[in-house]
C-alpha positions as CSV (number, residue, x, y, z in Angstrom):
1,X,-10.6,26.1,-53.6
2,X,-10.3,23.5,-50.9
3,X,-6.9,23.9,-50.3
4,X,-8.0,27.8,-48.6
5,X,-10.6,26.3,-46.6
6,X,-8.1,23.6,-45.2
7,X,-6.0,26.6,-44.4
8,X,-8.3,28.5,-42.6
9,X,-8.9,25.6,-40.8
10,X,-5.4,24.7,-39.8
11,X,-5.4,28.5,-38.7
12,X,-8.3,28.5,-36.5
13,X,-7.0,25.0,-34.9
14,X,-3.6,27.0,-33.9
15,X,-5.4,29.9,-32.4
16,X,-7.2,27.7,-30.5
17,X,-4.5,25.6,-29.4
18,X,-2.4,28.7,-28.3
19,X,-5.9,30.1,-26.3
20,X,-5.7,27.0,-24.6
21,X,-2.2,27.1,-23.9
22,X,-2.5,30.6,-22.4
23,X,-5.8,29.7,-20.4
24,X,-3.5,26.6,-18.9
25,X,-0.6,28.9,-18.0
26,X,-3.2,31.5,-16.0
27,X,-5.1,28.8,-14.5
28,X,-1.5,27.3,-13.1
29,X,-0.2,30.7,-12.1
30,X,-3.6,31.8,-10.4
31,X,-3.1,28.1,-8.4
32,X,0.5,29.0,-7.7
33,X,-0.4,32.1,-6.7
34,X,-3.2,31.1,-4.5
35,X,-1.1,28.3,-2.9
36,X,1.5,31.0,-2.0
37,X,-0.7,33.2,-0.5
38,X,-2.6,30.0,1.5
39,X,0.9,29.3,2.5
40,X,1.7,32.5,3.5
41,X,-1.0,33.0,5.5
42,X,-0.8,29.9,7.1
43,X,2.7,30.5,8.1
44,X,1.8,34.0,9.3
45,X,-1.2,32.4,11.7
């Protein structure tokens, strides 16, 4: 049945499109938090 095996593929596609969304939201707050911190102790020294 080809119709399945498209589905699983459009499946797949949105997992990995949501794992890359979440990977981009913990790369940005890891930066945001590392520019606070950098900030912080900048301001502090």
């Amino acid at each position: 049945d080809p119709d399945a095996g498209a589905d699983i593929m459009s499946k797949s596609a949105g997992f990995t499109l949501i794992e890359m969304l979440v990977a981009l939201a913990v790369t940005s707050l890891l930066m945001v938090a590392g520019s606070t911190l950098l900030i912080q102790t900048l301001r502090s020294g």
